[in-house]
MARLUM-258564 format. One record per residue (C-alpha): residue number from 0; residue in one letter; x, z, y. Coordinates in steps of 0.05 Angstrom, whole numbers. Example, Ala and Ser with C-alpha at 12.3 -4.5 7.8 and 13.67 -1.06 7.14 Angstrom:
# residues 2
+-----+----+--------+--------+--------+
!   i ! aa !     c1 !     c3 !     c2 !
+-----+----+--------+--------+--------+
!   0 !  A !    246 !    156 !    -90 !
!   1 !  S !    273 !    143 !    -21 !
+-----+----+--------+--------+--------+
//
This chain:
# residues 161
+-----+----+--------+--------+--------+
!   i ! aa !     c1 !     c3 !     c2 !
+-----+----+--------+--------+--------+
!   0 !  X !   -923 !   -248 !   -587 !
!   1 !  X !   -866 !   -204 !   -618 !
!   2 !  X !   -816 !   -249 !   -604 !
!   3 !  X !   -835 !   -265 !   -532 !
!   4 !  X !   -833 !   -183 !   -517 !
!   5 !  X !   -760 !   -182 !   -555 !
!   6 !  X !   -743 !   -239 !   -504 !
!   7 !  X !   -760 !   -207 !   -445 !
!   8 !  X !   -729 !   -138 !   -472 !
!   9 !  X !   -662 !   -180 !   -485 !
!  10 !  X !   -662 !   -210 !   -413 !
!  11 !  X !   -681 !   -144 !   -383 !
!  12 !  X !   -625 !   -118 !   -416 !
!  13 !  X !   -574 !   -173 !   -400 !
!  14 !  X !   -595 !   -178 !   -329 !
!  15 !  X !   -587 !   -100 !   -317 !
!  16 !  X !   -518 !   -107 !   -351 !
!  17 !  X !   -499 !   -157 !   -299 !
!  18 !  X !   -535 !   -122 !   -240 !
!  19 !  X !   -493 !    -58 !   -253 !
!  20 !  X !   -420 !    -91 !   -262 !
!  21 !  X !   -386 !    -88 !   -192 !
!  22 !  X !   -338 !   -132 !   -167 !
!  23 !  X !   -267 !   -126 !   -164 !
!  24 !  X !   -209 !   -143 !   -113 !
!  25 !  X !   -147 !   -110 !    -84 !
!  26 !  X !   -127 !    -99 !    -11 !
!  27 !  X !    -56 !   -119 !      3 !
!  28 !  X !    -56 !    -88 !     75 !
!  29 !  X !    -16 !    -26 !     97 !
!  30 !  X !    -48 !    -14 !    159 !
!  31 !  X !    -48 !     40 !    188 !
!  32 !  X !    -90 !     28 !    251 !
!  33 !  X !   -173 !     50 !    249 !
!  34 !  X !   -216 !      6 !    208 !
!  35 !  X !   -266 !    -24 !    257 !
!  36 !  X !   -304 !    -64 !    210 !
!  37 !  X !   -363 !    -17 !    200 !
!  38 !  X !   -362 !      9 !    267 !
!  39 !  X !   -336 !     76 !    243 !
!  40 !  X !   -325 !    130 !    291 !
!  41 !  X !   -276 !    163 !    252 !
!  42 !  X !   -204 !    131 !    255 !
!  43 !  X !   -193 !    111 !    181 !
!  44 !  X !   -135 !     81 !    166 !
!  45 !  X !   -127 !     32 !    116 !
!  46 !  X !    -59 !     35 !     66 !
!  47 !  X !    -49 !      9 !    -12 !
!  48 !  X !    -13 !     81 !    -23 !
!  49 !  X !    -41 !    139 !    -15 !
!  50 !  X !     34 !    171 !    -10 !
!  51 !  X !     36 !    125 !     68 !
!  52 !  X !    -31 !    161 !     82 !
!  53 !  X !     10 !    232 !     67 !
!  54 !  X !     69 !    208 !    104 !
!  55 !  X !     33 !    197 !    171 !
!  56 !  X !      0 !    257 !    168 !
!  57 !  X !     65 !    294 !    154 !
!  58 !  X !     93 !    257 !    219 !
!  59 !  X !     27 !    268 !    261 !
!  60 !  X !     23 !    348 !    237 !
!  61 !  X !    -37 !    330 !    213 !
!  62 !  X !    -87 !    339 !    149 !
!  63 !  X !   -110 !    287 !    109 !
!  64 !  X !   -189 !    269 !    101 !
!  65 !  X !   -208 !    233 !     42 !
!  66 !  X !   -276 !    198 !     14 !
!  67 !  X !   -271 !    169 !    -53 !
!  68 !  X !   -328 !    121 !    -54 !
!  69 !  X !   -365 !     67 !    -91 !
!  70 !  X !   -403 !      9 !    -59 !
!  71 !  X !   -460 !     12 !   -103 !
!  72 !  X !   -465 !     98 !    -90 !
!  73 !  X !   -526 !    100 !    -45 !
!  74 !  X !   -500 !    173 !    -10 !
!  75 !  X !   -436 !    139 !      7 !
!  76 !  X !   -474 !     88 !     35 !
!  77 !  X !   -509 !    138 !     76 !
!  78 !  X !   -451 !    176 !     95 !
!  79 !  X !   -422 !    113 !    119 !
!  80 !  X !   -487 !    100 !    159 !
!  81 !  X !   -500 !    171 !    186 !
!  82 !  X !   -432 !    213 !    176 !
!  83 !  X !   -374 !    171 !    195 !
!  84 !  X !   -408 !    133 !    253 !
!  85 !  X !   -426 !    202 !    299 !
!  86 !  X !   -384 !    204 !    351 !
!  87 !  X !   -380 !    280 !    353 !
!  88 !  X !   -369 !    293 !    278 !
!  89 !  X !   -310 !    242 !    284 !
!  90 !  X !   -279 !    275 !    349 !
!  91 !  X !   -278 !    337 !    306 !
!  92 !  X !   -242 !    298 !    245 !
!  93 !  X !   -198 !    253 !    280 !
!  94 !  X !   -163 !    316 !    322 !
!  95 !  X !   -136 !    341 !    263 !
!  96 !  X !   -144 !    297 !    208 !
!  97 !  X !   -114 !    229 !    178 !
!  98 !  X !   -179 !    200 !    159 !
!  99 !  X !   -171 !    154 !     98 !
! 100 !  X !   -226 !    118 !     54 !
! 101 !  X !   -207 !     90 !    -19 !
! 102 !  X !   -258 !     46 !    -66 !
! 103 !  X !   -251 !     87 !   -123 !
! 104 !  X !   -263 !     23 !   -174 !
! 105 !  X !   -206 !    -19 !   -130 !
! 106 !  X !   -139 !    -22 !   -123 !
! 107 !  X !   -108 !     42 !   -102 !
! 108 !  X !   -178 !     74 !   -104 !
! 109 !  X !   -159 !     69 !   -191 !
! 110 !  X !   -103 !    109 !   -175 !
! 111 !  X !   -135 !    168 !   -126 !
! 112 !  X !   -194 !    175 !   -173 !
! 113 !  X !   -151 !    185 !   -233 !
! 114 !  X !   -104 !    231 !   -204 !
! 115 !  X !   -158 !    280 !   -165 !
! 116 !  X !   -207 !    271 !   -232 !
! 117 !  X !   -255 !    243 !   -188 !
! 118 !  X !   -314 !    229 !   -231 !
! 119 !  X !   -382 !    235 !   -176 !
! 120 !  X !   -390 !    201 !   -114 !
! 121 !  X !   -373 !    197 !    -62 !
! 122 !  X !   -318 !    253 !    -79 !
! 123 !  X !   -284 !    287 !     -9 !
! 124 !  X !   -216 !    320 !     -5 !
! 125 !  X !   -181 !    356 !     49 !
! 126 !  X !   -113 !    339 !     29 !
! 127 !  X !    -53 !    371 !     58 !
! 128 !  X !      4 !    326 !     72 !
! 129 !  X !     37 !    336 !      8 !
! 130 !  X !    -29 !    312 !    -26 !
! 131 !  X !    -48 !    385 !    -49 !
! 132 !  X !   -120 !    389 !    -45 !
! 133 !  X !   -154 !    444 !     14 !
! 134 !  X !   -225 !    426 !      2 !
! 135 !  X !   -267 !    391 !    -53 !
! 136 !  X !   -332 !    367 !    -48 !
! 137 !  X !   -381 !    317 !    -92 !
! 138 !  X !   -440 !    282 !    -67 !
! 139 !  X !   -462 !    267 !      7 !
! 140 !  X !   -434 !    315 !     58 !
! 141 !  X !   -467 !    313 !    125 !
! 142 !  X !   -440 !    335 !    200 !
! 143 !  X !   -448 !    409 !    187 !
! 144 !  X !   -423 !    406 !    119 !
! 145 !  X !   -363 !    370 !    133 !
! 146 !  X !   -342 !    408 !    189 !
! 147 !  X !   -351 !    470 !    157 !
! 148 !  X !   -305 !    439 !     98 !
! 149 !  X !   -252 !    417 !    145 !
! 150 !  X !   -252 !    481 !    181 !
! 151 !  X !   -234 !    513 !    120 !
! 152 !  X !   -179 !    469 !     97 !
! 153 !  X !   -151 !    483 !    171 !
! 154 !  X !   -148 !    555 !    156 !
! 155 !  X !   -126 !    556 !     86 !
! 156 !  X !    -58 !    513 !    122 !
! 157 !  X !    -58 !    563 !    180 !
! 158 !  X !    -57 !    622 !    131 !
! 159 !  X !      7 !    595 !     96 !
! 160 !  X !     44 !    580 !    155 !
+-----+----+--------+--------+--------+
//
């Protein structure tokens, strides 16, 4: 009997192991045209460097909009599901904003974690186009939230200028 609950402790705990291990691959694209895939209405763009993403939002006069996610994080899952596929949230983004998504456990996404000390997710920056971080926020941030986040990145450049 003891040794029949150790088993099923053991493959409890193996199986949870493997359940929680995410897979890993790189993108090799430097696209800069909206990712269409999820049906997003914001105009991500996808890029292996994060310093492209600041360059075309130094040409565009634009600020950068950045969600460090995971795929197993349930409120990026949301955001993806509710936040980035309203029409009107994205009109507001994609005016003034270079809208760029990174897997923080991928690829570049390694790289953007480590240098904004991202450690919750999903983890959203306002960036300015020189990669200075506006606005920081951890955890889900819905239309209102958002807005009110990018509205205040917005001001912070139009105080310096």
């Amino acid at each position: 009997m003891k040794a029949t609950k150790m088993n099923l402790i053991y493959m409890m705990a193996v199986s949870t192991i493997l359940i929680l291990q995410s897979c890993g691959s790189t993108k090799s694209t430097v696209d800069t045209t909206p990712q269409s895939k999820h049906n997003f209405a914001f105009d991500f763009v996808e890029s292996n460097k994060l310093q492209k993403v600041l360059d075309l939002a130094e040409r565009e006069n634009k600020l950068v909009f950045l969600d460090v996610y995971t795929t197993w994080c349930l409120p990026c899952q949301m955001m993806e599901k509710d936040v980035f596929t309203d029409k009107t949230t994205a009109d507001i983004i994609n005016k003034d904003f270079i809208s760029y998504k990174v897997d923080a456990e991928k690829a570049n996404g390694l790289n953007v974690a480590f240098q904004y000390d991202v450690a919750k997710y999903p983890t959203i920056l306002f960036l300015d186009p020189q990669g200075n971080v506006l606005e920081r926020g951890e955890g889900a941030h819905y239309h209102t939230k958002l807005i009110n986040m990018a509205e205040r990145a917005l001001a912070k450049v139009n105080v310096s200028e």
